[in-house]
Backbone as a printed PyTorch tensor [residue, N CA C, xyz], in Angstrom:
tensor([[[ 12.8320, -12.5990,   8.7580],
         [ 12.4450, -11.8340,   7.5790],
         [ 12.0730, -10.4260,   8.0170]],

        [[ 12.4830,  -9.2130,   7.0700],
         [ 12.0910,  -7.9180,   7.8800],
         [ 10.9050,  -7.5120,   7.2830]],

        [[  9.5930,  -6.8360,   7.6780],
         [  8.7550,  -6.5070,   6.9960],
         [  8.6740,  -4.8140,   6.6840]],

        [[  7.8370,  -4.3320,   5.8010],
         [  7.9330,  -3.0990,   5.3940],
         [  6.4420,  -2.5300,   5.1260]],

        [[  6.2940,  -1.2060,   6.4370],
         [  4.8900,  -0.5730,   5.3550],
         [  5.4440,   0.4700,   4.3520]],

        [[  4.8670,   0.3060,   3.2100],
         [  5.0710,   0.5940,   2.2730],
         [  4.0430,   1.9720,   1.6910]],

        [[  4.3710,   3.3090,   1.7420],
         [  3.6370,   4.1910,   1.1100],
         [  3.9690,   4.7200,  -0.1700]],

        [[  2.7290,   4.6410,  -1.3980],
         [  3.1830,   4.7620,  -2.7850],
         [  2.1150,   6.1770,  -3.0340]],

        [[  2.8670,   6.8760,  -4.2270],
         [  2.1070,   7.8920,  -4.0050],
         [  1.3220,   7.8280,  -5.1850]],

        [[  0.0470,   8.7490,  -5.6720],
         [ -1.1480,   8.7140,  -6.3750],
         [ -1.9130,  10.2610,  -6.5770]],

        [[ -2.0620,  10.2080,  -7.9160],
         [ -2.7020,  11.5600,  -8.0590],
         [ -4.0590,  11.9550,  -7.7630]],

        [[ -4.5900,  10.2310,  -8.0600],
         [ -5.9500,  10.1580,  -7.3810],
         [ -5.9950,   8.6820,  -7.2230]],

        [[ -7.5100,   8.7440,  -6.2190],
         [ -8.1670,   7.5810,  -6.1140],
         [ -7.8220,   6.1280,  -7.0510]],

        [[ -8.2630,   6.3140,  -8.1920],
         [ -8.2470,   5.1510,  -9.4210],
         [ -7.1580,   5.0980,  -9.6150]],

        [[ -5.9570,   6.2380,  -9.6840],
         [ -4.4660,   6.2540, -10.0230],
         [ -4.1650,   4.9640,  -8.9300]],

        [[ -4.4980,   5.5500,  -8.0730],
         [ -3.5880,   4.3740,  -6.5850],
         [ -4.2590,   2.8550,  -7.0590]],

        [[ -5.3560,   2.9750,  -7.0460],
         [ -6.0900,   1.6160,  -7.0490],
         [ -5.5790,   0.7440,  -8.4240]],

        [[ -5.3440,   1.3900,  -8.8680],
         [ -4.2330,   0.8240, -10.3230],
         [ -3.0510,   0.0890,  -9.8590]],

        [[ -2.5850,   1.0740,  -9.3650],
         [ -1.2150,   0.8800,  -9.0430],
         [ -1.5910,  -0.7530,  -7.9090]],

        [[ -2.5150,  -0.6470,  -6.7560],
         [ -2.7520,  -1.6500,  -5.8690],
         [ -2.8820,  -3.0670,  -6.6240]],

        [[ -3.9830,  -3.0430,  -7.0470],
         [ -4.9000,  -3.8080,  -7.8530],
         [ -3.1890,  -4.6740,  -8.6040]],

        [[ -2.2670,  -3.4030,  -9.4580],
         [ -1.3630,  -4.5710, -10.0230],
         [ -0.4560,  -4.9960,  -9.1860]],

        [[  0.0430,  -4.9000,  -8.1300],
         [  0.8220,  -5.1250,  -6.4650],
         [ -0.0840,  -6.3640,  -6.5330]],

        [[ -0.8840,  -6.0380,  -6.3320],
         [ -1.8270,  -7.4560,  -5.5010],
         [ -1.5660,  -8.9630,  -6.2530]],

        [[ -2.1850,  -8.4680,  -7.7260],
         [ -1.9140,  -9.1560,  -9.0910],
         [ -0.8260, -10.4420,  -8.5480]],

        [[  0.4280,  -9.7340,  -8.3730],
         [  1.2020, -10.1680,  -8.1580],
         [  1.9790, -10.4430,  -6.9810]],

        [[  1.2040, -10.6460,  -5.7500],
         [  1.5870, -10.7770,  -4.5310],
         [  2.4710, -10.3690,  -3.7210]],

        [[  2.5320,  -8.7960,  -4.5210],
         [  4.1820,  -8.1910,  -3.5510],
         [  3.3830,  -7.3570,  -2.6170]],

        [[  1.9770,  -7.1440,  -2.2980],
         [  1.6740,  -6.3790,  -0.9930],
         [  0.4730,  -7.0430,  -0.4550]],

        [[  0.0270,  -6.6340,   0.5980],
         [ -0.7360,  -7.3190,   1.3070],
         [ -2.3520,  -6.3020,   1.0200]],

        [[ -2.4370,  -5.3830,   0.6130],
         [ -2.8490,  -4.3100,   0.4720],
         [ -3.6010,  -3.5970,   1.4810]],

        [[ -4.3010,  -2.6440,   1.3510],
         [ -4.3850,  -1.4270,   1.9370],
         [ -5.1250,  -0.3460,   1.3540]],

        [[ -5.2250,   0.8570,   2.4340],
         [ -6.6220,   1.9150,   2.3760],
         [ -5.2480,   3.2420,   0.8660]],

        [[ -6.6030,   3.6620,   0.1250],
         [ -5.8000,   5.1470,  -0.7940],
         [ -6.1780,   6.0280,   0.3610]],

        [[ -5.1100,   7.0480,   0.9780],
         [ -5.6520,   7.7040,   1.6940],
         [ -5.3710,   9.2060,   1.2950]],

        [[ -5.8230,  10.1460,   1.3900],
         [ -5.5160,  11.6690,   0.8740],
         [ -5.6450,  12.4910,   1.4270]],

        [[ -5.3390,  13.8410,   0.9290],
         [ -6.1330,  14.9110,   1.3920],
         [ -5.3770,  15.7550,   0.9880]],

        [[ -5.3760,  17.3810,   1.2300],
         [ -4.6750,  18.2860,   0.3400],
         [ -3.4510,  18.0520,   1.3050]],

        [[ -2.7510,  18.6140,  -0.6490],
         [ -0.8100,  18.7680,  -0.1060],
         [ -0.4730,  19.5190,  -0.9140]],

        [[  0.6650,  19.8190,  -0.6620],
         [  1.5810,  21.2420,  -0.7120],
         [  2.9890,  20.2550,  -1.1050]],

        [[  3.5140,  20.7990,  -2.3460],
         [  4.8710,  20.3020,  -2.9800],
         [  6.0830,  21.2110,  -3.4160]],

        [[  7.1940,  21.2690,  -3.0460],
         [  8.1830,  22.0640,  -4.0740],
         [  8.0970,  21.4820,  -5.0590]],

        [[  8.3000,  21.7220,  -6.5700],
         [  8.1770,  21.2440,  -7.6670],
         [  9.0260,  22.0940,  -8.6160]],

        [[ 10.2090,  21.2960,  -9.3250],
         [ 10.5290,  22.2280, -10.4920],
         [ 11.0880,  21.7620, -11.8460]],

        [[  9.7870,  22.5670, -12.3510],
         [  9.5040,  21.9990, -14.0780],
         [ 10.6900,  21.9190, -15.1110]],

        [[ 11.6860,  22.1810, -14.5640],
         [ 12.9710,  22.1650, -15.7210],
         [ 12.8490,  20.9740, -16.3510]],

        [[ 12.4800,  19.8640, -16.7710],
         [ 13.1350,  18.3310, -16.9190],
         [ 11.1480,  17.8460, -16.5670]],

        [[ 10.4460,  18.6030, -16.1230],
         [  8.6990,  17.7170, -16.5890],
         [  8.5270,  18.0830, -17.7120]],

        [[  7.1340,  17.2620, -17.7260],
         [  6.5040,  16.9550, -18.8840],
         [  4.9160,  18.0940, -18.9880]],

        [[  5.6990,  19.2520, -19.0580],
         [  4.7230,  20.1370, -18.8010],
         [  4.9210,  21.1190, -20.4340]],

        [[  4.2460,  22.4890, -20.4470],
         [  3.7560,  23.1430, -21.3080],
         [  5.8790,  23.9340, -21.2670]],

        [[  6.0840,  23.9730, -22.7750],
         [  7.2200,  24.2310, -23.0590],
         [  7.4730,  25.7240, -22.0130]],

        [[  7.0770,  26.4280, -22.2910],
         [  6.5390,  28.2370, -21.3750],
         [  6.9630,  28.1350, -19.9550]],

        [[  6.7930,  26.3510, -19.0740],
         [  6.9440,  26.4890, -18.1690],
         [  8.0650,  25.7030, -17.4740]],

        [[  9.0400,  25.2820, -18.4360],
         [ 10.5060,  24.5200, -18.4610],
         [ 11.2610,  25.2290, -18.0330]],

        [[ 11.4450,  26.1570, -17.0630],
         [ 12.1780,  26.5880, -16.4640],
         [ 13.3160,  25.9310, -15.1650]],

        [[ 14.2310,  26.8630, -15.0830],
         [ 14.7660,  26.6450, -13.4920],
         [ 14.2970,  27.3420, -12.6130]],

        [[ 12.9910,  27.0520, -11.8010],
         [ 12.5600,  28.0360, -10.7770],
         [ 12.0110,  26.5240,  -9.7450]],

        [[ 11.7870,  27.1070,  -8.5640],
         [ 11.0930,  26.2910,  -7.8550],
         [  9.4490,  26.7940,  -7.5660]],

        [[  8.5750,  26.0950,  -7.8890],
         [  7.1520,  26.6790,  -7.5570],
         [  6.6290,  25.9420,  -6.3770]],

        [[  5.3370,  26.1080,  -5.5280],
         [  4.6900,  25.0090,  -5.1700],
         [  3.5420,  25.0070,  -5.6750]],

        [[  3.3970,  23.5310,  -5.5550],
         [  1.9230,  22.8520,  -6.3870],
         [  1.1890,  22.5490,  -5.1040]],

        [[ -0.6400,  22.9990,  -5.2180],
         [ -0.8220,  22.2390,  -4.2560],
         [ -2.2410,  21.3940,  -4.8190]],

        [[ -2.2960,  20.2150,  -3.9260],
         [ -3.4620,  19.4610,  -5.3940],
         [ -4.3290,  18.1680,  -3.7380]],

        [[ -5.7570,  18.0300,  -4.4210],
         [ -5.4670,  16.3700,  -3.7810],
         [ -4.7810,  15.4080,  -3.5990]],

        [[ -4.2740,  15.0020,  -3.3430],
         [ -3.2900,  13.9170,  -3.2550],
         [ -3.4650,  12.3210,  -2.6700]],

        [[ -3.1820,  11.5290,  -3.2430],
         [ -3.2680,  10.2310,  -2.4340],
         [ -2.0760,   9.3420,  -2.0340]],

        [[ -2.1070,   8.4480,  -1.2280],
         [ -0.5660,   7.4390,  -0.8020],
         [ -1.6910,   6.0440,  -0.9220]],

        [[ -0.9050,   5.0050,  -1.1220],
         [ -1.5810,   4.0160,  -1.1520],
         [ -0.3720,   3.6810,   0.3480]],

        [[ -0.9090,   2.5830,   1.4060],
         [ -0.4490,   2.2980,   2.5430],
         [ -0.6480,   1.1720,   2.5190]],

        [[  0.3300,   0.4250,   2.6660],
         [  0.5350,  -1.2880,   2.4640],
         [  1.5310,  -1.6730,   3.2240]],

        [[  1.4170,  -2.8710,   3.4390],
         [  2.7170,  -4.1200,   4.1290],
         [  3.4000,  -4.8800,   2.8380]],

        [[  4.8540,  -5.2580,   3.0890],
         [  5.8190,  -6.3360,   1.7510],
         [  6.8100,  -6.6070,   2.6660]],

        [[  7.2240,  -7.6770,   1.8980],
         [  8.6110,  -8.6650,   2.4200],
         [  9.7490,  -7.7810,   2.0350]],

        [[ 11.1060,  -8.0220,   3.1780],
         [ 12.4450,  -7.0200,   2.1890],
         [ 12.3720,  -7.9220,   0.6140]],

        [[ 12.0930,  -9.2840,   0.7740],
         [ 12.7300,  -9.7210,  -0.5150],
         [ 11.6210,  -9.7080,  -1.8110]],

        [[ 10.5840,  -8.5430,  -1.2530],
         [  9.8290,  -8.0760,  -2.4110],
         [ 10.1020,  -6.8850,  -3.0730]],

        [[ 10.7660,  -5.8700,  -2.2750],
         [ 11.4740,  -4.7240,  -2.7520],
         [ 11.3480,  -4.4110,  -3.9040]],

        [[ 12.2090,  -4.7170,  -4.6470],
         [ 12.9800,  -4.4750,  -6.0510],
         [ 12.0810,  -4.8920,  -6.7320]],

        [[ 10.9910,  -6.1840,  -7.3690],
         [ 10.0220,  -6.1970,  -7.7420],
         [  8.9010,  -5.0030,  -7.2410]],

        [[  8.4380,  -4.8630,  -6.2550],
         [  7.4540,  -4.0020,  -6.2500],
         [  7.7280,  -2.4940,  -6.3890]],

        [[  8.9330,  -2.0310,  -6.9020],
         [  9.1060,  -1.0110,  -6.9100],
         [  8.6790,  -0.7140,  -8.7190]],

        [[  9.2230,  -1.8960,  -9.0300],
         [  9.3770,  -2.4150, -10.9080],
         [  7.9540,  -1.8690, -11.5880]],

        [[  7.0450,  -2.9190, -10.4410],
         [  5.8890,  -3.2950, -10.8490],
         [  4.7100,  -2.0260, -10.5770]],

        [[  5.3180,  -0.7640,  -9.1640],
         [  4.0460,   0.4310,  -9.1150],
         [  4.9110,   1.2950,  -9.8160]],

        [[  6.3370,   1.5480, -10.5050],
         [  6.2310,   1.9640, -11.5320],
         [  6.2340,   1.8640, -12.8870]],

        [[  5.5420,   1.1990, -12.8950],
         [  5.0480,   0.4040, -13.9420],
         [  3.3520,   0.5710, -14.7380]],

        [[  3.1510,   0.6380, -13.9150],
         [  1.1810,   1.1580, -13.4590],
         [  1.3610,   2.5330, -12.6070]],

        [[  2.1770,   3.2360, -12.4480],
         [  1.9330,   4.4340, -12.2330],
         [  1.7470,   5.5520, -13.4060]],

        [[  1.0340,   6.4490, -13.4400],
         [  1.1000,   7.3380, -14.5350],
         [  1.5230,   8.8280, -13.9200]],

        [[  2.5350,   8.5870, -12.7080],
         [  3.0430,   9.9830, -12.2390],
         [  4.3070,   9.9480, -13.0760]],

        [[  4.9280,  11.5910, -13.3930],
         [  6.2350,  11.6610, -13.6850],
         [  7.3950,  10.8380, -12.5770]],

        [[  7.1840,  11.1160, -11.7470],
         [  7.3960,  10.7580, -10.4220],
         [  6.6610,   9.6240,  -9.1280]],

        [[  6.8940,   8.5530,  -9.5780],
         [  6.1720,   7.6440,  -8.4410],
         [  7.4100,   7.8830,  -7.0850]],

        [[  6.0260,   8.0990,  -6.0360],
         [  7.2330,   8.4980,  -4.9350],
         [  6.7740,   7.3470,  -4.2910]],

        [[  7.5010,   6.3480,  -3.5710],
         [  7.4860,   5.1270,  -2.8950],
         [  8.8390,   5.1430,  -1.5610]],

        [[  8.3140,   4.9270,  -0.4980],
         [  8.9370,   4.7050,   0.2270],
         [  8.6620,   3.5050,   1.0320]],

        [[  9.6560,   2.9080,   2.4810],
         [  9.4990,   1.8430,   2.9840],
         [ 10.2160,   2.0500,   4.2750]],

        [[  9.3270,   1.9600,   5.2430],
         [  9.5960,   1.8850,   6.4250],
         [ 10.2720,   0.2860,   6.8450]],

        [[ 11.0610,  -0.1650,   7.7500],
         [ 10.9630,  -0.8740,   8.2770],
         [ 10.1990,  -1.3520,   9.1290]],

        [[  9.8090,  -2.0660,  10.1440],
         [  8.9520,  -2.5070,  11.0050],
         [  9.0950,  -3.8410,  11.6500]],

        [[  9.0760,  -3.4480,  12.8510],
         [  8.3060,  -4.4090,  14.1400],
         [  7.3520,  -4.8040,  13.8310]],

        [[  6.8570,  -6.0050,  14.0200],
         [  5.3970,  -6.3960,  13.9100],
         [  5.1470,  -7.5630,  15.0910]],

        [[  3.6150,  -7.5570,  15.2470],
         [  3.2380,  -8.3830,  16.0560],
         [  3.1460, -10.0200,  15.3010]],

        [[  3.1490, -10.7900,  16.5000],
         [  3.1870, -12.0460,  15.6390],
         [  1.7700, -12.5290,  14.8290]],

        [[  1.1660, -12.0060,  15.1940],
         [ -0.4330, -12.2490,  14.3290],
         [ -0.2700, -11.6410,  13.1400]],

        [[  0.0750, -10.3280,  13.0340],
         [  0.4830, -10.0190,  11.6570],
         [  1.5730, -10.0630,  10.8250]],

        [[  2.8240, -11.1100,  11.6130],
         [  3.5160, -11.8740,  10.7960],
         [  2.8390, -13.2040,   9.8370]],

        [[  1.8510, -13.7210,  10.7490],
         [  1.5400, -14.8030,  10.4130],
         [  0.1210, -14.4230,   9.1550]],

        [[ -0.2790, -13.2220,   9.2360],
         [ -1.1810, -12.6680,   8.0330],
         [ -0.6790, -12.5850,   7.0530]],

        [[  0.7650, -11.6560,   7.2370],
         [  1.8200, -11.6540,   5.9420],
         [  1.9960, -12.7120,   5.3640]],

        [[  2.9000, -13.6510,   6.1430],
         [  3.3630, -14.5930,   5.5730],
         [  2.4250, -15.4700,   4.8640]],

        [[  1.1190, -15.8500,   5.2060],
         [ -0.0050, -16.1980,   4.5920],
         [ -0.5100, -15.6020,   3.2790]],

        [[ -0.1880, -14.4380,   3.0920],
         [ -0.5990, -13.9510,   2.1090],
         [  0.2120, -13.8110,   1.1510]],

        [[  2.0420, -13.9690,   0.8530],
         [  2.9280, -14.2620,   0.1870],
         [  3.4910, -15.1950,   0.2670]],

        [[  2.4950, -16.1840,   0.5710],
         [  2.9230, -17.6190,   0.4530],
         [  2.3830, -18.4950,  -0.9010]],

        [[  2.9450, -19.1760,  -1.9150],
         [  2.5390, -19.6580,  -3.0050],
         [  2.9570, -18.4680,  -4.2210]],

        [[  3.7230, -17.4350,  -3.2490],
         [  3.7160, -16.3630,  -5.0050],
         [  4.7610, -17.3230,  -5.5790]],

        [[  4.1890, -16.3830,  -7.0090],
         [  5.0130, -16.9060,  -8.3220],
         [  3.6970, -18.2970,  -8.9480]],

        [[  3.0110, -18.8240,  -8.1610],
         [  2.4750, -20.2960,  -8.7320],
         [  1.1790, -19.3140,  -9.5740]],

        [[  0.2150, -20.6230,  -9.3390],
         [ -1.2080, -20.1690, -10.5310],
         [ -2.0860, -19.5700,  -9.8850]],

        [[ -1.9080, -18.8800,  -8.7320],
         [ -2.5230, -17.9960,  -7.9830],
         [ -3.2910, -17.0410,  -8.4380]],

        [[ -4.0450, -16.7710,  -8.4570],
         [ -5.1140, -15.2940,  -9.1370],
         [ -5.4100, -14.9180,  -7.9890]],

        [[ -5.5810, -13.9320,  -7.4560],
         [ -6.6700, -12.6730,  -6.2600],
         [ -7.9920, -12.5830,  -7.1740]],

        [[ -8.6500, -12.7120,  -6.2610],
         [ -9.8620, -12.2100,  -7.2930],
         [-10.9450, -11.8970,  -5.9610]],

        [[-11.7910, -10.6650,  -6.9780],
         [-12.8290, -10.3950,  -6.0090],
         [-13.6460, -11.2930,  -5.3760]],

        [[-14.0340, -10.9310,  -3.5190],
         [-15.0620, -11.8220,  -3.4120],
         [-16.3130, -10.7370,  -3.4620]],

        [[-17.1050, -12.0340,  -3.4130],
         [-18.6500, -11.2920,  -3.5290],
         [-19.5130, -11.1560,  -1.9980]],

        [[-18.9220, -10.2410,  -1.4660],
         [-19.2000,  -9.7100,  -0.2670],
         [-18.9320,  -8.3930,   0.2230]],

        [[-19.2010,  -7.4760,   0.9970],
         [-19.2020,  -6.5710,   1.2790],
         [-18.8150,  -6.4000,   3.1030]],

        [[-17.9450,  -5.6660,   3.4930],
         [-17.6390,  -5.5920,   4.6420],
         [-18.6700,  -5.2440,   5.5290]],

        [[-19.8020,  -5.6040,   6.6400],
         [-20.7250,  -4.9560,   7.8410],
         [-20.5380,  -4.9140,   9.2400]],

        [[-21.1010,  -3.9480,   9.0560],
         [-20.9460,  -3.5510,  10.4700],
         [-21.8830,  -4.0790,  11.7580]],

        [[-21.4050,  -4.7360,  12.6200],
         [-22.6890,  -5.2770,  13.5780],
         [-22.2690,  -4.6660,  15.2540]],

        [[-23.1110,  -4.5840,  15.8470],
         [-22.7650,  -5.0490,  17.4040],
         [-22.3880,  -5.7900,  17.9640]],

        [[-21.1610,  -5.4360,  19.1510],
         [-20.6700,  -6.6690,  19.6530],
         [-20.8560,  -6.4000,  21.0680]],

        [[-21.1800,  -7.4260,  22.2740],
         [-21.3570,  -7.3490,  23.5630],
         [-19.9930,  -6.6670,  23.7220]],

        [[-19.8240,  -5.5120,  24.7450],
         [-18.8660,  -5.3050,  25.1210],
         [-18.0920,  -6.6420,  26.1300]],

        [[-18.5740,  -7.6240,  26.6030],
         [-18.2710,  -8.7210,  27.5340],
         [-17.4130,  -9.3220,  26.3900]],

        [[-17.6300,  -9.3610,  25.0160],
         [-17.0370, -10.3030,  23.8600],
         [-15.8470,  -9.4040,  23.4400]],

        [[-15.7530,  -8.4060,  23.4970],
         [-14.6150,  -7.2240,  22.8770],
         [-13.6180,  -7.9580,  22.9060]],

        [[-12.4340,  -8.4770,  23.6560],
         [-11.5800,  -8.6400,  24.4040],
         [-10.9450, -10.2960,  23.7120]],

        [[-12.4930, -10.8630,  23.2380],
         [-11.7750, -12.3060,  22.5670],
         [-11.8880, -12.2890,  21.6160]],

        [[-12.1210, -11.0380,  20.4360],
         [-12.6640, -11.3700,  19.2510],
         [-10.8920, -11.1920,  18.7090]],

        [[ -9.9240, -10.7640,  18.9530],
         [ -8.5350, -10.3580,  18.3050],
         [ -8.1820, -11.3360,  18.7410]],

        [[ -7.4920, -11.7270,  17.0300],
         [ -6.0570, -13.3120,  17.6360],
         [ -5.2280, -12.8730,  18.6150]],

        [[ -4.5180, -13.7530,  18.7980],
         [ -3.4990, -13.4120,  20.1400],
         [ -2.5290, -13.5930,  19.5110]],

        [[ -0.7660, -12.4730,  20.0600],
         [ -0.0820, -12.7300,  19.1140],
         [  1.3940, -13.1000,  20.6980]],

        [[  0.4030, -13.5530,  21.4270],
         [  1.0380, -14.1620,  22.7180],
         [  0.8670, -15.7690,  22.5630]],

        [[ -0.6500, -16.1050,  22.5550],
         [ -0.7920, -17.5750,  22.6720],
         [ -0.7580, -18.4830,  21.7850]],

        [[ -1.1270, -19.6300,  22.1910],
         [ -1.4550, -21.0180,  21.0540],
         [ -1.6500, -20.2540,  19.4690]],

        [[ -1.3690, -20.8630,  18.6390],
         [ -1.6170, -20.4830,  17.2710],
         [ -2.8770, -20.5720,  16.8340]],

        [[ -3.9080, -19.8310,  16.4270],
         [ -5.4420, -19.6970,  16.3240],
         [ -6.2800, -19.1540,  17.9460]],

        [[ -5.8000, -18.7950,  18.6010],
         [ -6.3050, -18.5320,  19.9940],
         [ -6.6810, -17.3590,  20.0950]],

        [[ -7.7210, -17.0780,  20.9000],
         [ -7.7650, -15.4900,  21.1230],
         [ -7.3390, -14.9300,  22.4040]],

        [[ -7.7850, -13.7780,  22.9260],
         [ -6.9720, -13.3020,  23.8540],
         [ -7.7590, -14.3000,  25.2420]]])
């Protein structure tokens, strides 16, 4: 099976998390961080959905916050998840692309875990926990990552 990270684009924060939130819904990504920061675009308004005055043929650049949502999917999620973030996108333009990818076998076996059962009575739903941060012996560093060499459940 080939896997794909997947970057979708977002005007903001809540825009992306929309867009995630309905991906997830439906088990075509594994999900992932909105990440941003300023960008710089050619853009030309002939054919947007902008102020009549500015329907021209010219090229301008726009430059704005910006976000990508960054995710993992199956090839044979493709065509659905393209359906489905533009669908819940509210850009003129949802820009989505898909890398191919190598992956390690630990995070084959995350994937596949996590698009396993789509289509059934599956719901995602929040848990009630919060991610923390603790100390770890540096002596422990080294066994806390699965292994994507050994026995299945093993660490390094």
């Amino acid at each position: 099976m080939q896997y794909y990270q997947v970057f979708i684009s977002a005007e903001q924060t809540t825009q992306a998390f929309r867009i995630l939130d309905a991906l997830m819904e439906k088990q075509l990504v594994f999900g992932g961080p909105a990440v941003g920061g300023p960008a710089k675009f050619l853009w030309n308004f002939k054919e947007s959905d902008v102020p009549p005055e500015m329907r021209e043929q010219k090229l301008y650049t726009l430059e704005q916050d910006y976000k990508y949502v960054i995710t993992y999917t199956r090839e044979d999620l493709k065509e659905e998840l393209v359906d489905v973030a533009e669908s819940a996108s509210l850009e003129e333009v949802c820009m989505i692309s898909m890398i191919p990818m190598e992956i390690n076998k630990s995070l084959q076996k995350l994937l596949d875990a996590t698009f396993e059962g789509r289509g059934g009575k599956v719901v995602p739903e929040p848990v009630d926990a919060v991610a923390a941060l603790t100390f770890v012996p540096k002596a422990e560093v080294s066994s806390r990552t699965k292994s994507s060499t050994g026995p299945v459940g093993t660490r390094r």
